[in-house]
C-alpha positions in Angstrom: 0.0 0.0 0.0 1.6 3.5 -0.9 2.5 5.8 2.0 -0.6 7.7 2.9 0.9 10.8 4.6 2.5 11.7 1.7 0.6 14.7 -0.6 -2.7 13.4 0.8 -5.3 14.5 2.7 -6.2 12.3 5.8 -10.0 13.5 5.0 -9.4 12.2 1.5 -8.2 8.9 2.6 -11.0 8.8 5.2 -13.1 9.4 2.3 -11.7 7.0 -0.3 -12.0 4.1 2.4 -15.4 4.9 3.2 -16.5 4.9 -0.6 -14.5 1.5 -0.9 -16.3 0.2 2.3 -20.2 1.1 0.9 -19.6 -0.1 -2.3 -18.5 -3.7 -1.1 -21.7 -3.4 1.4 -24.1 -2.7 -1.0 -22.9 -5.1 -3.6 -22.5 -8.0 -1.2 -26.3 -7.0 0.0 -27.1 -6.8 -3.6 -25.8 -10.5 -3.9 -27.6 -11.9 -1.0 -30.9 -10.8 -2.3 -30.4 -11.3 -5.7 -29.0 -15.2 -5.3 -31.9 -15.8 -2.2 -34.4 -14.6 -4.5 -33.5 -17.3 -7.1 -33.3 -20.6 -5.3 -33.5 -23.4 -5.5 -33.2 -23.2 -8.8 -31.4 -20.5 -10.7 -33.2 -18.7 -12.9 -32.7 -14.8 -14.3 -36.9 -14.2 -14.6 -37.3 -15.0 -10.8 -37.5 -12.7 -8.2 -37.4 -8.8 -6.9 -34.0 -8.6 -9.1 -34.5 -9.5 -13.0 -32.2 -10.0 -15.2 -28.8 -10.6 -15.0 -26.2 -8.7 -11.8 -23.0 -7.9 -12.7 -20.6 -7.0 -9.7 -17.6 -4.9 -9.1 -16.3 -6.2 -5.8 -12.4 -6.4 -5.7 -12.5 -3.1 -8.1 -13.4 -0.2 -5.8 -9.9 1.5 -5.8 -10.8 2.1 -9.9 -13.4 4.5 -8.9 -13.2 5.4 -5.1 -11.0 8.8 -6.1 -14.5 10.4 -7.7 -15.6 11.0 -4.2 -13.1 13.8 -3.5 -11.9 14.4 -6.9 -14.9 15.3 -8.8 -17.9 17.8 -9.2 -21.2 17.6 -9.2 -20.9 18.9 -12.8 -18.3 16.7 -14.0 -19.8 13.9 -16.1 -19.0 10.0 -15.6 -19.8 7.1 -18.0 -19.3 3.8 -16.7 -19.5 -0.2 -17.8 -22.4 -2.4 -17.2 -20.5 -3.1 -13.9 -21.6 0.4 -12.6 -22.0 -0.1 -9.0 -18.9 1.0 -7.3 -18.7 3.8 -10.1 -22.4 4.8 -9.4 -21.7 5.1 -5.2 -18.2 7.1 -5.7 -19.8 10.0 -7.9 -22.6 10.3 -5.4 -25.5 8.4 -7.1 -28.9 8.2 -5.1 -28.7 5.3 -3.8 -32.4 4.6 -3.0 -33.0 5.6 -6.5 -30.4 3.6 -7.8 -31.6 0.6 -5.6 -34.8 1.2 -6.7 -33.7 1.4 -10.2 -32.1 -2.1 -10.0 -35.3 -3.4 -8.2 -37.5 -2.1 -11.2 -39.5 0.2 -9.0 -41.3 3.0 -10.1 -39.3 5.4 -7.8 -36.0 4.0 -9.5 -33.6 6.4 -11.4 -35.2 5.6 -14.3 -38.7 4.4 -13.2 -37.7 0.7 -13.8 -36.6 1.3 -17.5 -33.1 1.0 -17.4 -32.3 -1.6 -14.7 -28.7 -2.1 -13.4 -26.8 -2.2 -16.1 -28.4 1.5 -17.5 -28.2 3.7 -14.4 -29.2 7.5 -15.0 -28.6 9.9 -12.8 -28.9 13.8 -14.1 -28.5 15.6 -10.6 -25.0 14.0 -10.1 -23.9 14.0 -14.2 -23.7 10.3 -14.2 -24.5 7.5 -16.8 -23.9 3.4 -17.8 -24.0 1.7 -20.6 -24.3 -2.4 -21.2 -22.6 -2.5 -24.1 -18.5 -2.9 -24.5 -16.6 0.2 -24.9 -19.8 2.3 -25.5 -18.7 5.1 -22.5 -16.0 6.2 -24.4 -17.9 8.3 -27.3 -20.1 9.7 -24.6 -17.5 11.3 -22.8 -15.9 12.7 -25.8 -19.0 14.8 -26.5 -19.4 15.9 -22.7 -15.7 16.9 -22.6 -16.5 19.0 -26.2 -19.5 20.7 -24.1 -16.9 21.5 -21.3 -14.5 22.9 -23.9 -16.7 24.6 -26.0 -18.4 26.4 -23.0 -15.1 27.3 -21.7 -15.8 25.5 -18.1 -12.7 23.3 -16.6 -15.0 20.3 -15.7 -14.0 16.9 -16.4 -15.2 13.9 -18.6 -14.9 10.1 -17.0 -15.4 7.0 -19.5 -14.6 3.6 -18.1 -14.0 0.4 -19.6 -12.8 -2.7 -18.8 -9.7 -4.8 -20.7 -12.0 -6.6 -23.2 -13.0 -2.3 -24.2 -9.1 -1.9 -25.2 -9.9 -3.5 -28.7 -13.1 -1.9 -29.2 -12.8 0.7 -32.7 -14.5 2.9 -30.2 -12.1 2.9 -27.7 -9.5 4.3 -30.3 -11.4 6.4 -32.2 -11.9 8.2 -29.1 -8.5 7.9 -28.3 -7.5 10.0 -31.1 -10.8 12.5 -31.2 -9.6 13.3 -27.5 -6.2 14.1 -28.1 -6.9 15.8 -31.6 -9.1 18.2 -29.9 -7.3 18.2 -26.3 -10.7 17.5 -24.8 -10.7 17.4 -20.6 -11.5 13.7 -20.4 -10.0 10.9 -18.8 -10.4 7.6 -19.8 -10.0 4.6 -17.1 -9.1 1.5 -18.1 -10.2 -1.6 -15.1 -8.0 -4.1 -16.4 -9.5 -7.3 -14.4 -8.0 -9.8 -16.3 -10.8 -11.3 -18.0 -13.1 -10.2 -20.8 -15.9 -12.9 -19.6 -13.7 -15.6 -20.2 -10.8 -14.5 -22.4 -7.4 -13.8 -20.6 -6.1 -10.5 -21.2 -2.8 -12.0 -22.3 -5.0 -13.5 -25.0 -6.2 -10.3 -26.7 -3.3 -8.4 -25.9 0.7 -8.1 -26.2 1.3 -5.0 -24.3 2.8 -5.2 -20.9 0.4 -2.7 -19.8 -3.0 -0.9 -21.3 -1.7 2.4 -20.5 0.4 1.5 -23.3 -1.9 2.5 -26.0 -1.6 6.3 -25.1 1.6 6.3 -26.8 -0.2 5.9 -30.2 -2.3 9.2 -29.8 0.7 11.8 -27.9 -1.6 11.4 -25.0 -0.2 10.7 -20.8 -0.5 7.1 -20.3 -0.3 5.7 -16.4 -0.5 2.5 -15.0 -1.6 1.8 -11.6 -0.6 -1.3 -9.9 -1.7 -3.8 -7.1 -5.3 -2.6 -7.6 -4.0 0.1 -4.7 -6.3 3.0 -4.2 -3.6 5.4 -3.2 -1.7 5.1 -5.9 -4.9 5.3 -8.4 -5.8 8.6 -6.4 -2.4 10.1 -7.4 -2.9 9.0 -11.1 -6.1 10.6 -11.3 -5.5 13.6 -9.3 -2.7 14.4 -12.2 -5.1 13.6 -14.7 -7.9 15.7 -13.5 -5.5 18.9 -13.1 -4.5 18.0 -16.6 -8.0 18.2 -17.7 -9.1 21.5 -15.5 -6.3 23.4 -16.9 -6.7 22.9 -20.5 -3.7 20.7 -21.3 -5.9 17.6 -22.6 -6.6 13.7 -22.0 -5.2 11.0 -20.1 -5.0 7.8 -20.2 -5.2 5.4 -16.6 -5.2 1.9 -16.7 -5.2 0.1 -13.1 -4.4 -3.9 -12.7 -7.4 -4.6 -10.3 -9.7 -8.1 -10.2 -13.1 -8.9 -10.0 -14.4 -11.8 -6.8 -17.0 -13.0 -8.5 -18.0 -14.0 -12.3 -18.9 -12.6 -15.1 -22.3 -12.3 -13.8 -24.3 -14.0 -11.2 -24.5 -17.3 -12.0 -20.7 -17.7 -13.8 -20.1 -20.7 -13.6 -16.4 -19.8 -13.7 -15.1 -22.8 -15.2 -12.3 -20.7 -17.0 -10.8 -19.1 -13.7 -7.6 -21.1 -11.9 -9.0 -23.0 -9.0 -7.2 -20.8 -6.4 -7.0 -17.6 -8.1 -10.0 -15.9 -5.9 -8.8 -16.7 -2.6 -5.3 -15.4 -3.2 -7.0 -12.4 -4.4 -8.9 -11.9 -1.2 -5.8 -12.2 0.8 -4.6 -8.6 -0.6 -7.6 -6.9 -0.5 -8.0 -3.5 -1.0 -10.5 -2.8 2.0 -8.3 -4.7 4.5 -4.6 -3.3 3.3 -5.8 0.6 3.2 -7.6 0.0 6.3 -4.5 -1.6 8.5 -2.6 1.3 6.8 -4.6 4.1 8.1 -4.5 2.2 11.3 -0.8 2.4 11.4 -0.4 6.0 9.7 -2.6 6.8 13.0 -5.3 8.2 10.4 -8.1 7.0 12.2 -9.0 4.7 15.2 -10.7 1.5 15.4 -13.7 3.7 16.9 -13.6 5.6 13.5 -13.5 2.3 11.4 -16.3 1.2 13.3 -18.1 4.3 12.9 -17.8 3.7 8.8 -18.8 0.6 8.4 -21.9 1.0 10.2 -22.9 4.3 8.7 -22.3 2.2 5.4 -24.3 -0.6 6.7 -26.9 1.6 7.9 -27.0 3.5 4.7 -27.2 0.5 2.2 -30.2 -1.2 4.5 -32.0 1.8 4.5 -31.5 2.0 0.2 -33.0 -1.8 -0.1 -35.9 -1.1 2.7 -37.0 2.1 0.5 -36.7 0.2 -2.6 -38.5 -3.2 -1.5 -41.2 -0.5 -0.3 -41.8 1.3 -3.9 -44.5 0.4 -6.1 -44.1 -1.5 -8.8 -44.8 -0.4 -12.4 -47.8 -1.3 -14.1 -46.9 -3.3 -17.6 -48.7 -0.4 -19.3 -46.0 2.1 -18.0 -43.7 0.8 -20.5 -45.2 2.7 -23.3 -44.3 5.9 -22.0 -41.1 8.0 -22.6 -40.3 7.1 -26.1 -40.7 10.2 -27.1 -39.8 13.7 -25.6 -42.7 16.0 -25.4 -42.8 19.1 -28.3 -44.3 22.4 -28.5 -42.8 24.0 -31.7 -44.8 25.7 -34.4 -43.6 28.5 -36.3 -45.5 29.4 -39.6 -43.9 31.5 -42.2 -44.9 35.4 -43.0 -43.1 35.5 -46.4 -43.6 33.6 -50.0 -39.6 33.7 -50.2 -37.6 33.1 -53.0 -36.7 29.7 -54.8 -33.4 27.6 -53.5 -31.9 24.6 -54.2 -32.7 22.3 -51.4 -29.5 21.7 -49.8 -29.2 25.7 -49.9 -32.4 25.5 -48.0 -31.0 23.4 -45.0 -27.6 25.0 -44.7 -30.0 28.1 -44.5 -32.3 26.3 -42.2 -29.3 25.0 -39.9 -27.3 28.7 -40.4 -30.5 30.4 -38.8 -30.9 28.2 -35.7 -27.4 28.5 -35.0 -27.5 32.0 -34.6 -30.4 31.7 -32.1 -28.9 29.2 -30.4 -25.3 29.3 -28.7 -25.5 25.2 -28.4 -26.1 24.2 -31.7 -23.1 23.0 -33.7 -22.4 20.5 -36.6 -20.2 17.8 -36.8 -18.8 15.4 -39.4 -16.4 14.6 -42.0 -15.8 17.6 -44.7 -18.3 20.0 -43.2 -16.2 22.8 -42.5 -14.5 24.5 -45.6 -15.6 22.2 -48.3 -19.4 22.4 -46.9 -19.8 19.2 -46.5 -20.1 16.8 -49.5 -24.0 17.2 -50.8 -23.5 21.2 -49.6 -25.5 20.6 -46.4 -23.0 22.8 -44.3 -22.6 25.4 -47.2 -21.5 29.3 -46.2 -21.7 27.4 -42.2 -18.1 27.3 -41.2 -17.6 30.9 -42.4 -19.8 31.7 -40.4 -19.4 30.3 -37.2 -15.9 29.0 -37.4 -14.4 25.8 -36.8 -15.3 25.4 -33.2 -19.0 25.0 -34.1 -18.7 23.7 -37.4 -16.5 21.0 -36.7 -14.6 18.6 -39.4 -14.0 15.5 -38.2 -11.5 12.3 -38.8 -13.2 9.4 -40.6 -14.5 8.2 -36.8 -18.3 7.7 -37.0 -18.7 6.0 -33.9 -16.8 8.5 -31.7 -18.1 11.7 -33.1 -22.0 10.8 -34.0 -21.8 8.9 -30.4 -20.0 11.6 -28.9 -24.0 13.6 -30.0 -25.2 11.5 -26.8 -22.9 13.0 -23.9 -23.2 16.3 -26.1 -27.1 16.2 -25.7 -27.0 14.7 -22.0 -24.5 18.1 -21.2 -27.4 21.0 -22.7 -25.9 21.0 -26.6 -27.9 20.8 -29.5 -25.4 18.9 -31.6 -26.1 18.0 -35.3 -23.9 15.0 -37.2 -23.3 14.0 -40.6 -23.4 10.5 -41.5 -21.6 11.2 -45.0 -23.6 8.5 -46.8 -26.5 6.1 -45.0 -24.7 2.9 -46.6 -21.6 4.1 -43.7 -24.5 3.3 -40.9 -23.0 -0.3 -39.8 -19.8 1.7 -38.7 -21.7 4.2 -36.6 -24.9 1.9 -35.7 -24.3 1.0 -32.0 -24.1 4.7 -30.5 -27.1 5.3 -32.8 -29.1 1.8 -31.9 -28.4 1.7 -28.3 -27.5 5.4 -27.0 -28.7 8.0 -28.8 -32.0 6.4 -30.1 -32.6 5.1 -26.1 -31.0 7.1 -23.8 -34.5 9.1 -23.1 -36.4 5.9 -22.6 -33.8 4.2 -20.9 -33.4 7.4 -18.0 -36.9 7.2 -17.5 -37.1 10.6 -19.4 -34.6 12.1 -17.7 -32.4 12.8 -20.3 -33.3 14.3 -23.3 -31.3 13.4 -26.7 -32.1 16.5 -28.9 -29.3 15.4 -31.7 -29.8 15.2 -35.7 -28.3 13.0 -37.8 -27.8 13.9 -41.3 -27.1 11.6 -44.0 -27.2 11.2 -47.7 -29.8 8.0 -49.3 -30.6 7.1 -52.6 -29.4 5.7 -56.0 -29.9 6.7 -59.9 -25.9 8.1 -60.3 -24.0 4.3 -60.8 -22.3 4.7 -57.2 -23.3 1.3 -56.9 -24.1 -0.6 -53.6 -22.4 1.4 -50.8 -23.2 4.2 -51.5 -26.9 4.3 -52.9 -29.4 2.8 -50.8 -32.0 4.9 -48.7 -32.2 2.0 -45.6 -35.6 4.3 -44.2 -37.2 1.1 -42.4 -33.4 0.8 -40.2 -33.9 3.7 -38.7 -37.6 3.7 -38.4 -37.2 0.0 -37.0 -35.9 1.6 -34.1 -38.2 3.0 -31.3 -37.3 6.6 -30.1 -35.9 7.9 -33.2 -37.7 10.1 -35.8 -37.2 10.1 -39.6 -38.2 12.8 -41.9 -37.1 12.8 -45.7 -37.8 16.1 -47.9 -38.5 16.2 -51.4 -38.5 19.7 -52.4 -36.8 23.1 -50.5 -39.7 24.4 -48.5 -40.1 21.4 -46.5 -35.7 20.6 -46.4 -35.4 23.7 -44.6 -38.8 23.8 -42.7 -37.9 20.4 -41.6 -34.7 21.0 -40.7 -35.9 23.9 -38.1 -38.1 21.2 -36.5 -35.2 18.8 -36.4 -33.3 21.1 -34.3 -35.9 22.0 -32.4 -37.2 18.7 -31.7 -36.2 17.3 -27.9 -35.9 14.1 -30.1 -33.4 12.1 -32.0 -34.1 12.8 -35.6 -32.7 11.3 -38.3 -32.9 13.7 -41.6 -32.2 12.1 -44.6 -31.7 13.7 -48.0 -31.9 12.4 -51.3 -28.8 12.9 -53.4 -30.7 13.2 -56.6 -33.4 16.4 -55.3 -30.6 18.5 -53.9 -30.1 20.6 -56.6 -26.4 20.2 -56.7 -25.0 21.5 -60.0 -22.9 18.7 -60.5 -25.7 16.2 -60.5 -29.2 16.3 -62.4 -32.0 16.6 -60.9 -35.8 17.4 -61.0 -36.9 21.1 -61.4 -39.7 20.8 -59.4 -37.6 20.1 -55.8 -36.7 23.8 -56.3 -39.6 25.9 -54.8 -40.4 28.9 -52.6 -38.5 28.9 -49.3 -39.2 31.9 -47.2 -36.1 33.8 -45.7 -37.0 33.9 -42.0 -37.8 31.1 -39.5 -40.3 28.3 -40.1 -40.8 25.1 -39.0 -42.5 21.5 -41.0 -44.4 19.4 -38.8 -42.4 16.3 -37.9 -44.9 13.2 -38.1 -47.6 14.7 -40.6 -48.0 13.7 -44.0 -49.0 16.3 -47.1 -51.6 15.6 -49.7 -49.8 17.4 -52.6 -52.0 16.1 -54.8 -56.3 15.5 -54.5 -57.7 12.9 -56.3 -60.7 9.9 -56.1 -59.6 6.7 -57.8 -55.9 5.6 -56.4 -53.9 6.8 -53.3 -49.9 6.8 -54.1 -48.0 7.0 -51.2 -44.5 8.4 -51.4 -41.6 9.5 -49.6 -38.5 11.8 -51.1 -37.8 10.5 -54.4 -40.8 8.6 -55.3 -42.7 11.8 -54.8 -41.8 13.3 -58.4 -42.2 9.8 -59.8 -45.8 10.1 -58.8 -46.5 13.1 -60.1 -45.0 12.9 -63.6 -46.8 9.6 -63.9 -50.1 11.1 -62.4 -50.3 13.7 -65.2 -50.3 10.9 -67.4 -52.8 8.7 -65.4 -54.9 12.2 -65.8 -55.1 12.0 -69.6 -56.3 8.3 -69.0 -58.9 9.6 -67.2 -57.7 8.3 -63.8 -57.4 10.6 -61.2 -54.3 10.0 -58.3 -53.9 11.2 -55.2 -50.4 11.4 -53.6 -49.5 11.8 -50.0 -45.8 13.0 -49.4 -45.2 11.3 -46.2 -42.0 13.8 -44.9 -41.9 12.2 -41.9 -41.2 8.3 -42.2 -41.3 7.8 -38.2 -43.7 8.4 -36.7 -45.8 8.3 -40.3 -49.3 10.3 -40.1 -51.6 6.7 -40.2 -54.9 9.0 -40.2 -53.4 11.1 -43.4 -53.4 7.2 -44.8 -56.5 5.6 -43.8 -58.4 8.7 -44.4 -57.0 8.9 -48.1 -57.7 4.6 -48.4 -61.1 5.3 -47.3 -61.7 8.4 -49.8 -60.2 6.4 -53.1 -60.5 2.7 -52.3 -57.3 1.5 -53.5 -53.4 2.3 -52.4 -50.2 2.2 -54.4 -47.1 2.3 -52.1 -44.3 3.4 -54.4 -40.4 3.5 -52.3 -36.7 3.7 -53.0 -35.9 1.4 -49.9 -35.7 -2.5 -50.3 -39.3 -4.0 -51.2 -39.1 -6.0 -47.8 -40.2 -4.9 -44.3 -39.9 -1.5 -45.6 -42.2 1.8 -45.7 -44.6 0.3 -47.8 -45.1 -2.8 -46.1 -45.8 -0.4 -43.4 -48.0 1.7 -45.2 -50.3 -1.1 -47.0 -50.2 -2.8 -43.4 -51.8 0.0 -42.2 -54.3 1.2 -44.7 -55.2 -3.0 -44.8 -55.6 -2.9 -40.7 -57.7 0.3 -40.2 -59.3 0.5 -43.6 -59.6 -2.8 -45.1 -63.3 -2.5 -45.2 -63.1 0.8 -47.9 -60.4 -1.2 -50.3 -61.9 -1.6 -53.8 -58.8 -3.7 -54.7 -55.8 -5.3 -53.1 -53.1 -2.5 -52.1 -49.8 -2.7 -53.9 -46.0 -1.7 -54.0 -43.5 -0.6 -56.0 -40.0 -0.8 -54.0 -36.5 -1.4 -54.5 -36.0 -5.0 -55.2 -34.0 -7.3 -52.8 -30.7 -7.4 -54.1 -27.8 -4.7 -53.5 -27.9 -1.7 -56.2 -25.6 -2.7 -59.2 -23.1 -0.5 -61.2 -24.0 -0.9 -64.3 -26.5 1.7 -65.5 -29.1 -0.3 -67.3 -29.0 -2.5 -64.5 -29.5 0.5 -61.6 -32.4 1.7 -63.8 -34.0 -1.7 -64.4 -34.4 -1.9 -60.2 -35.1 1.4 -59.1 -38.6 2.8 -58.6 -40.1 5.1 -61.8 -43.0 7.2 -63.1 -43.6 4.7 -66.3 -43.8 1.4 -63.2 -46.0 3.9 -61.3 -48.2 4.6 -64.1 -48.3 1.1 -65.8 -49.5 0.1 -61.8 -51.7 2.3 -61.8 -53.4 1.3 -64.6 -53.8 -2.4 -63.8 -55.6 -1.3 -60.6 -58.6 1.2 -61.9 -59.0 -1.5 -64.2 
């Protein structure tokens, strides 16, 4: 154990030790009911605990320093084996107890559970999946930076996180930017079952920091002392500007994986050799010989502890349980935004339109900035960020290395720290490098914090085919995004509604993902249709996010579009016309959450439905929209609805071949046809 009179506060020690002390309490209490509650025969679904219980116990000297190191305001993103991180930033712990009990009066109302702990009044947050804390952290050290505050940003992740693209992407976004974060590695020597030594060759993981100019410290013997001096650098580091650190402590775990390990990968002893050097017992016989405190004053802790973590499960056993109908609320941040426009305007090309749109809320808004890859100078690759970065320089219009999951993920601990951020996803197809922070953070966080924490974020991104870019960079992938709850998707087709949607993006509480097609933009280096070009007034306006627009009446056939389709319909509806069959079309705008009574009412008014999409054929928009009209209108049909969608196979190369499977106005109109009939 390290000398403890030496640059230390006695109060901290005291401090440290009594963190250490609860933590091991409550998880050992945690244990007991969560293993008593399952007997005789294990099973996850049984008892006041579901799921699975991940414990810390043996790792408290990782996070024990929070408790005297940290702010309220300094932000923390932990592991799915949050406990001991939770107690030392000053978590409520009947909240937190509650939380893991799936009470109503949890952190998060009983959404989250253990592994997703929320906690806005201390800045503190968990995450289940593998080196998911890291992109977080990024974005609430950006905040810090940007607002010109000397907090501090905490991500922590175990070994098995060290390998995670994540982990390095943020790595190198920290140190590129010299963001006030601190990344903590709790190297416990096994990934579930895989042996550090097995997925690594460096003597130790502070090792990495070498590869991005960064401090790199390692703290032995799982000591507490010694990771208290580490971090106390590191957090002067970050408070004065200078930039990231990386810690990376040799500490162990006493029990499995989860609850339940059987543990059959562990050496036979290897646990109760561990226990013999315990962290507890070594710092407490040291600050029993350093004369730091009595055996009165040990006593005192451990039953304040004690008393502390009983009174946490009693208050949590007491709380109600959630009703099952509770779970369908907080998927969606409340809105109240409605702002109509005063002026015709003038016609722009659309992505004119939403640079304008983004450029306006920007200067209302000090907390509003854009991210992603060429968005500065060049104006980002479809124009999007166009006249931006002159504007509002590089510190708000941000260009980014090619790291999708550390800068759109980085949107999350942006959002959960008071910004506005928006990100560019260059091209849609780039979404399987950048899906997890969108998938499990940004798209749940609100639900997950029992809406506490509120993801107001846009991603932009580029869809669609017709230019021979071939398969990774032309789809439109709507039904991905709209597959998952708690984000919204919008999709313009013409410059009023690119920039009036983008003004409700911003202003939207809401993940929104806002996705353009390539071929309405009205970029001069690619064709396009005249009629995206229309009227966009000058000033502020907003598009309602969710309802559909009738852009065209009619009484024998209901086309339903979104983006690209939309002109398709209408050049083949002219043509329908002179065949004496009269179209209606509905622009959807908004994919999620589409407007079902726009539908329905429009089924019920013509009697049949013509879905007509640029995504893949299945489990797409239209087999959304005919499911819907054939639920809730099935009665009104005069014919069987139908689709025209992008076929299953990936978009070819080869021009006749891209034309042969994308959506037109002759399929439209031959469609059409066959149903009047």
């Amino acid at each position: 154990m390290s000398v403890l009179n030496d640059g230390i506060d006695k109060n901290d020690v005291i401090a440290i030790y009594s963190t250490m002390v609860k933590s091991r309490h409550y998880e050992e209490k945690i244990r007991e009911l969560y293993l008593n509650d399952k007997k005789p025969l294990f099973s996850i679904a049984a008892g006041n605990i579901p799921g699975e219980m991940h414990l810390s116990a043996g790792q408290e000297p990782t996070a024990a320093w929070m408790s005297v190191l940290l702010r309220k305001e300094d932000f923390v993103y932990s592991t799915h084996r949050p406990h001991h991180t939770a107690i030392s930033k000053g978590v409520n712990l009947n909240k937190m107890t509650a939380e893991i009990m799936g009470r109503t009066t949890g952190l998060s109302k009983g959404k989250g559970g253990h592994m997703h702990l929320f906690d806005p009044e201390v800045n503190f947050a968990c995450a289940g999946i593998v080196g998911s804390s890291f992109p977080p952290a990024l974005g609430a050290a950006l905040s810090f930076k940007l607002d010109k505050k000397n907090n501090v940003a905490v991500a922590f992740g175990g070994d098995g996180s060290l390998n995670q693209g994540m982990f390095m992407e943020s790595m190198n976004l920290a140190s590129l930017w010299k963001l006030p974060v601190i990344f903590v590695i709790e190297n416990n020597d096994w990934a579930i079952s895989v042996n550090v030594k097995d997925s690594t060759l460096l003597k130790h993981d502070s090792e990495r920091a070498l590869g991005f100019n960064m401090p790199g410290i390692n703290v032995s013997d799982n000591d507490p002392i010694k990771m208290y001096y580490a971090a106390k650098e590191a957090v002067e580091r970050a408070r004065s500007g200078d930039g990231p650190t990386l810690i990376s402590i040799d500490t162990y775990r006493y029990y499995g994986h989860f609850e339940g390990d059987p543990e059959v990968y562990r050496p036979k002893n290897e646990v109760s050799d561990l226990l013999k050097k315990d962290p507890i017992k070594l710092l407490r016989e040291a600050m029993l010989e350093n004369n730091i405190i009595n055996n009165d004053g040990l006593d005192r802790i451990e039953n304040s502890s004690m008393e502390e973590v009983n009174q946490a499960i009693s208050y949590a056993e007491n709380s109600q349980i959630p009703a099952g109908k509770d779970a369908l609320e907080d998927v969606y941040s409340p809105v109240n935004y409605e702002i109509k426009p005063k002026t015709k305007g003038r016609k722009l090309p659309m992505y004119m339109a939403i640079s304008e749109g983004i450029s306006i809320e920007m200067e209302k808004d000090q907390n509003i900035l854009y991210m992603g890859e060429d968005v500065g100078i060049y104006g980002g690759i479809f124009g999007a960020s166009t006249g931006l970065y002159n504007k509002f320089g590089s510190e708000r219009v941000r260009d980014t290395p090619i790291s999708e999951s550390a800068f759109i993920g980085s949107a999350s601990g942006l959002a959960a720290a008071g910004k506005r951020p928006i990100v560019e996803l260059m091209f849609t197809d780039f979404l399987g490098v950048a899906f997890d922070p969108v998938m499990n953070h940004i798209a749940k966080n609100y639900y997950m914090s029992g809406g506490n924490v509120k993801m107001p974020i846009v991603i932009t991104t580029a869809i669609g085919g017709g230019y021979g870019d071939a398969a990774q960079h032309s789809q439109t992938l709507f039904s991905i995004f709209a597959h998952i709850p708690g984000l919204k998707v919008v999709v313009p087709s013409n410059s009023y509604d690119a920039k009036g949607l983008m003004i409700s993006a911003i202003k939207d509480n809401n993940p929104v993902i806002y996705m353009f097609h390539k071929g309405l933009l009205g970029l001069p280096w690619m064709p396009y249709p005249q009629s995206t070009v229309t009227e966009v007034p000058e000033e502020e306006y907003t598009v309602p996010i969710g309802k559909a627009k009738i852009i065209r009446e009619g009484n024998d056939l209901t086309i339903i579009t979104a983006g690209s389709t939309v002109h398709m319909a209408m050049e083949a509806s002219e043509r329908l016309e002179k065949e004496g069959i009269n179209a209606e079309i509905i622009d959807l705008v908004t994919v999620k959450p589409i407007d079902e009574k726009t539908l329905i009412d429009s089924a019920k008014k013509t009697g049949r439905v013509l879905a007509v999409d640029e995504d893949y054929q299945s489990y797409g928009m239209t087999s959304e929209a005919i499911s819907i009209v054939s639920e809730k209108a099935f009665e009104y049909l005069k014919a069987p609805p139908k689709r025209i969608a992008y076929p299953d196979v990936p978009v070819p190369y080869s021009r006749p071949m891209e034309q042969f499977t994308l959506p037109n106005s002759n399929k439209i109109f031959d469609e059409a046809k066959i149903m009047v009939k």
